[in-house]
Wavefront OBJ file of the C-alpha trace (Angstrom):
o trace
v -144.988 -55.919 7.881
v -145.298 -52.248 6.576
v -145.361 -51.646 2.766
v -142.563 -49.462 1.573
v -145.263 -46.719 1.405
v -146.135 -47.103 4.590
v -143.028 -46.602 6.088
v -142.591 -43.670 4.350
v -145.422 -42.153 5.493
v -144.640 -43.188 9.307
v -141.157 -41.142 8.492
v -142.808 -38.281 7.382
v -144.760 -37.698 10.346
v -142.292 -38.512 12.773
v -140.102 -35.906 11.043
v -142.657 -33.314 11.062
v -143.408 -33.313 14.997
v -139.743 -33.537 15.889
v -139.945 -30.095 12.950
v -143.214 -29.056 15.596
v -141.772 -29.523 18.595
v -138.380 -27.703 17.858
v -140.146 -24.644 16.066
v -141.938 -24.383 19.189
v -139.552 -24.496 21.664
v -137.759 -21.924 19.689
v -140.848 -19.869 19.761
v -141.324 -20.579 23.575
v -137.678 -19.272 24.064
v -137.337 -16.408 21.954
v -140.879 -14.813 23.259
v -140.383 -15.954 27.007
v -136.903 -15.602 27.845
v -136.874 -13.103 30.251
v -139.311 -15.992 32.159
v -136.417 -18.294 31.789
v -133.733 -15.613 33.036
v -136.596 -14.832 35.977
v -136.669 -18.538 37.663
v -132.672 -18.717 36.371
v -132.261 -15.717 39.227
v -134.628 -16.826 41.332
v -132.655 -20.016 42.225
v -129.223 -18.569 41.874
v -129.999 -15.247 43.887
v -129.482 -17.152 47.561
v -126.002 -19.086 46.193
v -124.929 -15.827 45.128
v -125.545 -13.775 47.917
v -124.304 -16.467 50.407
v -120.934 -16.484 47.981
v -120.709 -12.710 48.886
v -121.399 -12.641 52.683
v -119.053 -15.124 52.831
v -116.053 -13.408 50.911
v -117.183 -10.341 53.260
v -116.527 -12.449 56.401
v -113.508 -13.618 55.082
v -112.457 -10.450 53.881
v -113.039 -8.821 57.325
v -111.289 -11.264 59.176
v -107.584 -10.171 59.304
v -104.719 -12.348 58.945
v -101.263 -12.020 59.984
v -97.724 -13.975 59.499
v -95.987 -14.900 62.968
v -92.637 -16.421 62.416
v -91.291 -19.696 64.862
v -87.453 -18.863 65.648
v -86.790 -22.620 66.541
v -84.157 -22.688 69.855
v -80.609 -24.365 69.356
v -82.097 -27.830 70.973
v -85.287 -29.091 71.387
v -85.881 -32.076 72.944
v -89.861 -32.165 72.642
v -91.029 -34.430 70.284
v -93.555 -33.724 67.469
v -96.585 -35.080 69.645
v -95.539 -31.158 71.300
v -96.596 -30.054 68.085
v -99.876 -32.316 67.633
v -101.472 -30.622 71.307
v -100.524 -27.037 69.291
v -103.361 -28.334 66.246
v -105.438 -29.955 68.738
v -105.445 -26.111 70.215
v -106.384 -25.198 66.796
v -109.011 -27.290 66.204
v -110.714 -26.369 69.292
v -111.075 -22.432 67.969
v -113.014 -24.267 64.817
v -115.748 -22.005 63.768
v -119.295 -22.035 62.095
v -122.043 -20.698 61.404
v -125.200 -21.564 64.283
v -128.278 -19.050 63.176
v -129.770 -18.169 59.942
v -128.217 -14.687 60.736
v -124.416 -16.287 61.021
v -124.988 -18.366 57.864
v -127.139 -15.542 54.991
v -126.151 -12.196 56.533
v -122.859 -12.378 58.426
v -121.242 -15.511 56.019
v -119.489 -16.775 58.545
v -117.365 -19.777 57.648
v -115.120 -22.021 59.479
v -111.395 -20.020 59.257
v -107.998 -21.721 58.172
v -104.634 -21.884 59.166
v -101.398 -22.260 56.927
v -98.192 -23.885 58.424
v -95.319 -23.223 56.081
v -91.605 -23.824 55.884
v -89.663 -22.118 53.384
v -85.886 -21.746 52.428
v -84.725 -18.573 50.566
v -81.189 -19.843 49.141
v -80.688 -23.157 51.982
v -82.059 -20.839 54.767
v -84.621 -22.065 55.923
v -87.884 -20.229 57.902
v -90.703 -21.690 60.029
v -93.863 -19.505 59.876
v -98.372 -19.683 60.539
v -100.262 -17.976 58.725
v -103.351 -17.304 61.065
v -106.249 -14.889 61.626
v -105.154 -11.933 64.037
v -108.189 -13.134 66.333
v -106.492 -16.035 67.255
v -102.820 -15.252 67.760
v -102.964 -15.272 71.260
v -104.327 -18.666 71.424
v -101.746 -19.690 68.815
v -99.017 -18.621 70.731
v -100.066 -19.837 74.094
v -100.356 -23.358 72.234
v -96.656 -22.866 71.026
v -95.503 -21.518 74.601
v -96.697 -24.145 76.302
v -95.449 -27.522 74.748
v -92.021 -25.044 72.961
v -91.254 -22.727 76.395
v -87.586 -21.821 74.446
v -89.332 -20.783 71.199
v -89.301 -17.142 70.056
v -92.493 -16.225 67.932
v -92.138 -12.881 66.312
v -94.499 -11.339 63.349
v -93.274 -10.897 60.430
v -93.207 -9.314 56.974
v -94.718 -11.773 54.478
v -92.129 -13.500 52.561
v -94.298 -13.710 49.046
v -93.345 -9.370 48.882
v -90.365 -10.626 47.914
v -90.945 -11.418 44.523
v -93.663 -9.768 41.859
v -97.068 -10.089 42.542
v -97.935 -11.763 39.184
v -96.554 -14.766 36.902
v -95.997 -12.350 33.951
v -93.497 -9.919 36.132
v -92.023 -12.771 37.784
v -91.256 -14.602 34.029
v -90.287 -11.033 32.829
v -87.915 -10.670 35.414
v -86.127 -13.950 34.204
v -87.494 -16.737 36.772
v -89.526 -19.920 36.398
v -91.533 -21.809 38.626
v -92.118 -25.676 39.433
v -95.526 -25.691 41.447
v -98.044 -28.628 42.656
v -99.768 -29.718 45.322
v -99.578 -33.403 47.111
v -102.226 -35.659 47.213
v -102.955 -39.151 49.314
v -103.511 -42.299 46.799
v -106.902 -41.975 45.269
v -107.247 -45.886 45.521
v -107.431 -45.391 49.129
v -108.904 -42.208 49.888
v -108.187 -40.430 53.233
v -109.410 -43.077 55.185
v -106.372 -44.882 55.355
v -103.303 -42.853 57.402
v -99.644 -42.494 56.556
v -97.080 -43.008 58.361
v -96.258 -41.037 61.692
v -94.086 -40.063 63.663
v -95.090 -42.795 66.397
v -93.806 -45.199 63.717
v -89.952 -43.191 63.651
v -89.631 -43.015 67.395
v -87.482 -45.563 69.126
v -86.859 -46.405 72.919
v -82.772 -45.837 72.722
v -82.533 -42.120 72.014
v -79.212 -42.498 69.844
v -81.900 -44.227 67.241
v -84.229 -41.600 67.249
v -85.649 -39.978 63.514
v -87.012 -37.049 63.081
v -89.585 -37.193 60.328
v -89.220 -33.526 59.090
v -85.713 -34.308 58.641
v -85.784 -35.315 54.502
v -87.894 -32.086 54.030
v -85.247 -29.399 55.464
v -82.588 -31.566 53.984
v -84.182 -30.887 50.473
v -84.903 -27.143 50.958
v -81.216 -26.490 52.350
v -80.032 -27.792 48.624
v -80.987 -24.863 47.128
v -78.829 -22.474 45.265
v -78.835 -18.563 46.909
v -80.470 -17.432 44.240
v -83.499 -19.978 44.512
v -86.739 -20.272 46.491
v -88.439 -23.360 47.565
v -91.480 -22.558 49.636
v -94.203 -25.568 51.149
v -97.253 -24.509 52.638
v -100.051 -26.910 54.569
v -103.562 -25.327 54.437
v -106.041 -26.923 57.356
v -109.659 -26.131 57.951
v -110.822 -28.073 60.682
v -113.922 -30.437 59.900
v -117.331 -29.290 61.572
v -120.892 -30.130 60.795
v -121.732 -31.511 57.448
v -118.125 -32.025 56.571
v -117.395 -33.557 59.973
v -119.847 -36.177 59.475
v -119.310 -37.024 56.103
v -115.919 -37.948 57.064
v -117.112 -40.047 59.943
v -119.276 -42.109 57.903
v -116.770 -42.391 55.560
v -114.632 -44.112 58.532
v -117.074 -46.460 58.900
v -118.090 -47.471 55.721
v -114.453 -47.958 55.312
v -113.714 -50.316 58.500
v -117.060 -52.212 57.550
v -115.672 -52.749 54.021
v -112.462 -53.988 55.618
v -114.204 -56.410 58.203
v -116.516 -58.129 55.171
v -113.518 -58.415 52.559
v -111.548 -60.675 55.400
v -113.002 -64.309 55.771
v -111.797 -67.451 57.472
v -108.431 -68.993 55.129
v -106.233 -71.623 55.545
v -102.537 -70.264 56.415
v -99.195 -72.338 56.762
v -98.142 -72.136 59.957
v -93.523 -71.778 60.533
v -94.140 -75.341 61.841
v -95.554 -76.390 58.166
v -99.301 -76.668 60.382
v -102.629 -75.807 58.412
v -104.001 -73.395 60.977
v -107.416 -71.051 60.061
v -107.461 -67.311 60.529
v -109.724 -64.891 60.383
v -106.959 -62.112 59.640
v -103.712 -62.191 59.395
v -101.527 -60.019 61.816
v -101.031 -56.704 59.297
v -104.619 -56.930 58.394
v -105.148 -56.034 61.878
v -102.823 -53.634 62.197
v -104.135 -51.892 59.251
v -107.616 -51.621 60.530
v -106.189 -50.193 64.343
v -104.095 -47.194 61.905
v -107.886 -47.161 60.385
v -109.417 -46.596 63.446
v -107.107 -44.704 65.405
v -107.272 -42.019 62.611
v -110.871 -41.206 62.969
v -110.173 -40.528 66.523
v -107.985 -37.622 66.417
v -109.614 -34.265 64.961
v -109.361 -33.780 61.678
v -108.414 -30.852 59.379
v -109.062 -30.534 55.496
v -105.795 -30.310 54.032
v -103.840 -28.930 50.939
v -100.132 -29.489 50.913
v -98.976 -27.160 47.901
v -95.271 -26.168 47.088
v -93.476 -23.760 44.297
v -89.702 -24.143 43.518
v -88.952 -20.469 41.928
v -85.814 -20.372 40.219
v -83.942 -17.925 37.761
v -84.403 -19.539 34.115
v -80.575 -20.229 33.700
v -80.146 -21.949 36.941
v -83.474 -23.926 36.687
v -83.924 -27.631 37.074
v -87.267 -28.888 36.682
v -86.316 -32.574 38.266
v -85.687 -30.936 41.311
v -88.877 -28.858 41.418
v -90.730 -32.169 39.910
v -88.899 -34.369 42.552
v -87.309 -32.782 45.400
v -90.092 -32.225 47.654
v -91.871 -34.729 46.322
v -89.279 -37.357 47.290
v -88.885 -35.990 51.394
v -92.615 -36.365 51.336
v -92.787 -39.522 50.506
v -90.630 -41.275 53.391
v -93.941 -41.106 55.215
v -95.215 -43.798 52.358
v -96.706 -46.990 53.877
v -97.338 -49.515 50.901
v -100.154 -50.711 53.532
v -101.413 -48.029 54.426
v -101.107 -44.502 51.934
v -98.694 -42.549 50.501
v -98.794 -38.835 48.654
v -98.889 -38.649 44.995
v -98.408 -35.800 42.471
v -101.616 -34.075 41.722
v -101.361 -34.100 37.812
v -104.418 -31.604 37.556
v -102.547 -28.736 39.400
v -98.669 -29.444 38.582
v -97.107 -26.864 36.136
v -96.403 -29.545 33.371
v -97.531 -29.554 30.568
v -97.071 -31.016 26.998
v -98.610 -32.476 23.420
v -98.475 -35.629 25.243
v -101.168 -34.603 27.755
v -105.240 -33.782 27.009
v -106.345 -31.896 25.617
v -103.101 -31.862 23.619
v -102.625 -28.632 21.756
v -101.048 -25.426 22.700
v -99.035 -26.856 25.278
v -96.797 -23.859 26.232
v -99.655 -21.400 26.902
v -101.590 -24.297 29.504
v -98.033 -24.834 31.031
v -97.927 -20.520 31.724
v -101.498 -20.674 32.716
v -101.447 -23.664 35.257
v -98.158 -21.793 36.401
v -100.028 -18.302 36.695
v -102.780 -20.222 38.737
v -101.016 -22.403 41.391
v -98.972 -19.149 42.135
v -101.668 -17.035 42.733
v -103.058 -19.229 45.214
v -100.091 -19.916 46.929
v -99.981 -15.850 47.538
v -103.330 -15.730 48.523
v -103.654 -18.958 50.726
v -106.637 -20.187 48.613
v -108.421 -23.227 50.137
v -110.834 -24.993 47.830
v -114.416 -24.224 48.435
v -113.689 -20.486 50.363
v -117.119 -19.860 49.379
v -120.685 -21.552 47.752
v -119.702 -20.777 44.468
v -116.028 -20.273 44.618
v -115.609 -22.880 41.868
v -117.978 -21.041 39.248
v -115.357 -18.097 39.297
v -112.338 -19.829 39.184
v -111.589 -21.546 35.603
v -109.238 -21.068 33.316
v -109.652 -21.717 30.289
v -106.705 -22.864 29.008
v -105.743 -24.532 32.264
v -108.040 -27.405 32.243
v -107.025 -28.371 35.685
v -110.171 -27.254 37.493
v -110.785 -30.690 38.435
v -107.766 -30.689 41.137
v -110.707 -28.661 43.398
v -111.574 -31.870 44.749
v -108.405 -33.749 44.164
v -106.460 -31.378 45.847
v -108.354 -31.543 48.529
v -107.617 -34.304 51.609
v -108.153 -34.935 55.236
v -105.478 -35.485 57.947
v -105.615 -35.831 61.382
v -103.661 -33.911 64.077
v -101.492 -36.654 64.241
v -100.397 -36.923 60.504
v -100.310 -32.768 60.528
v -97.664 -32.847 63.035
v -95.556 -35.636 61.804
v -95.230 -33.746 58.436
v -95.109 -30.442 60.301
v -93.228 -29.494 63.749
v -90.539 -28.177 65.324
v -87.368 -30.246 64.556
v -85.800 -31.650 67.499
v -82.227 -31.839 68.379
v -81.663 -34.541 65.890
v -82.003 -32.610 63.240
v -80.082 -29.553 64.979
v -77.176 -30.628 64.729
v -76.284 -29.568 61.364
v -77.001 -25.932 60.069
v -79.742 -26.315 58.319
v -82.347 -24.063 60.217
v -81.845 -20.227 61.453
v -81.959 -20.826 65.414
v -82.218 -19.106 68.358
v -78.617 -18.597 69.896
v -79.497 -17.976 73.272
v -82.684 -18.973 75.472
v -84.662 -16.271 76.170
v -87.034 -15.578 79.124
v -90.638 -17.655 78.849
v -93.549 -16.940 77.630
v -95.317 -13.915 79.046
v -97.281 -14.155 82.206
v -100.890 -13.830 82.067
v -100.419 -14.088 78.148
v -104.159 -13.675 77.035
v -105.959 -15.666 75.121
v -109.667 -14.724 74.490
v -110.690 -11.279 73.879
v -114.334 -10.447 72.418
v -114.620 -11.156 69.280
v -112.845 -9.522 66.988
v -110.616 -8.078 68.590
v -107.646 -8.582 70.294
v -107.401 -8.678 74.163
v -104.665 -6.787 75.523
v -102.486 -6.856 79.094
v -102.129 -3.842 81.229
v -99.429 -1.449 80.285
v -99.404 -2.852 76.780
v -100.028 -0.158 74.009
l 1 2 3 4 5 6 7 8 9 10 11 12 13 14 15 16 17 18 19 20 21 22 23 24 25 26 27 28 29 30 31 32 33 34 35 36 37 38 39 40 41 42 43 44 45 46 47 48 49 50 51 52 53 54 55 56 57 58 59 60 61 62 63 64 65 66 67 68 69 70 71 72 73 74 75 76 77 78 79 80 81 82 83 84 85 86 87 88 89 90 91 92 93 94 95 96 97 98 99 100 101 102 103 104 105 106 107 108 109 110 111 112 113 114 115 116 117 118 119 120 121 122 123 124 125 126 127 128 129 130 131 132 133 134 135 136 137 138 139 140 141 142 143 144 145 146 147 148 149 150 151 152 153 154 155 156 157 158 159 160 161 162 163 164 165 166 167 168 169 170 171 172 173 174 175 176 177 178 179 180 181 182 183 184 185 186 187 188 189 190 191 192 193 194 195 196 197 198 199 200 201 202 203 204 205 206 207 208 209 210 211 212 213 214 215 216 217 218 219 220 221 222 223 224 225 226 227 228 229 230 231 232 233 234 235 236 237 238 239 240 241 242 243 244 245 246 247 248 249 250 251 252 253 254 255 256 257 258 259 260 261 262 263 264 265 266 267 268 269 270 271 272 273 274 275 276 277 278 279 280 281 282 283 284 285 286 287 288 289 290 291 292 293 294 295 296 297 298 299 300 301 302 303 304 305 306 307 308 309 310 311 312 313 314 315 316 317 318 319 320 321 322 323 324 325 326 327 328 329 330 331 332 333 334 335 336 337 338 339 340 341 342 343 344 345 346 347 348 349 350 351 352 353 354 355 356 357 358 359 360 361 362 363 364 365 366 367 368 369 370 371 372 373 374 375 376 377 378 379 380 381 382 383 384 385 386 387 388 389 390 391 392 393 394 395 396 397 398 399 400 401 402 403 404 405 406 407 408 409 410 411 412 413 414 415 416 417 418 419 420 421 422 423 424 425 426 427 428 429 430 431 432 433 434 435 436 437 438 439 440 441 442 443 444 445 446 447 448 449 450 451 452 453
């Protein structure tokens, strides 16, 4: 045992080297920082640069707004639409060199699919890169011969450019983006449109129908617009979401053992799974067959301030997105850390009104600009704000669907949802698709037929 002396003593020096060390580390800073700002660089310099070759790329590569002028009927159903993003994925893109990756920035391009409604009418448009429009039309041509694609102006020049002209000229916003159930990840599939087809054709559903239902509600002085961002999966990204596949199906297979189950005879039988089990682990594994896109499904309801209803903007789309819910399998949830809500009720609590402007300043801006998570290496650094404290919806807001799940949420309605005048249509067929449309040019650039200007 140590004498009250002693441990006073044993206090004493302990305090004074914990006094040494900090005076010297002080020291060691204030004389040597420029050595700490040196190695600081020295590992930051390559991120940085590779952040900036990549914006370049991006930059560089143009993008343009074609608009899909659906035809009175279509009979095609939306596995047309899932050959037009298997098309897509095929164009994927990535670096293959050390010159491609630190001095061109090359990164793998995405697509937006989007269906708006100014006032109940509603729009179909793609927003691609001008490289590969004539691959994006020959995908639509082929599996939609009756559709008209046209370019067009882009719809966000309608309104101001920023939330602070678009609040002063008397409008609010609802905006968020969807998410699939965090408990299950992206593993497990919703449901698709193979689920709403039936053999007699008076019982067929069309899946987009809830969605154009809810954007035709609209007063003519709202807007409702939805977008879906995809980036198809390549190299690291592709196999990270393989492995997750499989980790998943071999977490299934060990949960399930042999159990006793009462037979509709009142018989003790033992199963190894029960029939949905199995069925879940086929919508499992028939997901990680298809390509795969990374996805963000974000939406803004824009409304002037007297005529605004937030339940609708909270709800609306929210609701026609959710028929596609599977309690099995996965649904889409609200993604709390983008939404435009905000209160004293949520963290961090205080000045509630100035997070709820700044989350609504944010999710608009990227809806204008398109903004996928991750554009760059350290597109995440530059991107807080600071009274948003939502930065965390980067990787929520983030998922993976495959081509099948894209086109069930995403196609050309058919003729059972044409019946009723919900979308602008084509009145009259008009002559196919353009012989010898071309599809490849060098790249860059855009190949064109003889005779055209």
């Amino acid at each position: 045992m140590f004498s009250e002396k002693q441990y006073y003593m044993y206090m004493v020096e302990i305090l004074q080297v914990i006094q040494y060390v900090q005076t010297a580390t002080f020291n060691l800073m204030f004389h040597y920082w420029w050595l700490f700002l040196f190695i600081g660089l020295i590992f930051a310099t390559p991120a940085l640069w590779l952040s900036y070759a990549q914006a370049y790329y991006k930059k560089n590569n143009v993008y343009i707004l074609i608009e899909l002028h659906v035809p009175r009927e279509v009979k095609r159903s939306p596995r047309a639409m899932e050959q037009v993003f298997t098309a897509i994925y095929g164009v994927k893109n990535n670096w293959a060199n050390f010159e491609e990756k630190w001095w061109q920035g090359e990164v793998p391009l995405w697509f937006s699919c989007e269906v708006v409604s100014f006032g109940g009418e509603i729009h179909f448009y793609m927003h691609i890169p001008k490289k590969h429009r004539n691959m994006v039309e020959a995908a639509l041509y082929s599996h939609y011969p009756d559709i008209e694609i046209t370019e067009a102006e882009d719809y966000i020049t309608r309104l101001p450019p920023t939330m602070r002209e678009l609040d002063a000229r008397g409008y609010n916003i609802f905006g968020n983006e969807l998410i699939l159930d965090r408990t299950k990840g992206s593993a497990f599939p919703i449901r698709t449109y193979e689920d709403f087809e039936e053999q007699v054709e008076e019982k067929q559903l069309d899946p987009v129908a809830d969605i154009l239902e809810t954007l035709v509600k609209i007063k003519p002085q709202e807007h409702l617009w939805v977008q879906i961002i995809i980036r198809p999966l390549v190299d690291a990204s592709l196999v990270a979401w393989k492995k997750e596949g499989d980790e998943t199906i071999k977490e299934m297979k060990e949960k399930v053992g042999r159990r006793p189950v009462q037979t509709a005879f009142g018989e003790m039988v033992m199963i190894d799974r029960s029939p949905g089990e199995l069925e879940i682990m086929k919508a499992v594994d028939r997901k990680f067959e298809r390509p795969a896109f990374q996805t963000i499904i974000r939406y803004l309801y824009i409304s002037p301030k007297e005529l605004f209803n937030s339940n609708f903007g909270q709800r609306g789309v929210f609701t026609a997105f959710n028929q596609y819910m599977s309690q099995s399998l996965n649904e889409f949830k609200h993604n709390v850390k983008a939404w435009t809500r905000s209160s004293f009720w949520y963290w961090p609590y205080f000045f509630p009104q100035r997070r709820s402007f700044a989350r609504k300043e944010h999710i608009y801006v990227n809806y204008r600009g398109r903004r996928m998570y991750g554009e760059t290496t350290t597109s995440a650094l530059f991107d807080i704000k600071f009274f948003h404290f939502g930065f965390a919806a980067r990787t929520w807001g983030q998922m993976v669907l495959n081509t099948t799940e894209l086109a069930t949420i995403y196609h050309i309605p058919t003729f059972a949802v044409l019946t009723g005048p919900l979308v602008r249509r084509v009145e009259a067929r008009k002559v196919g698709p353009p012989a010898g449309l071309a599809i490849y040019g060098k790249e860059g650039e855009e190949k064109k037929l003889p005779g055209m200007k």
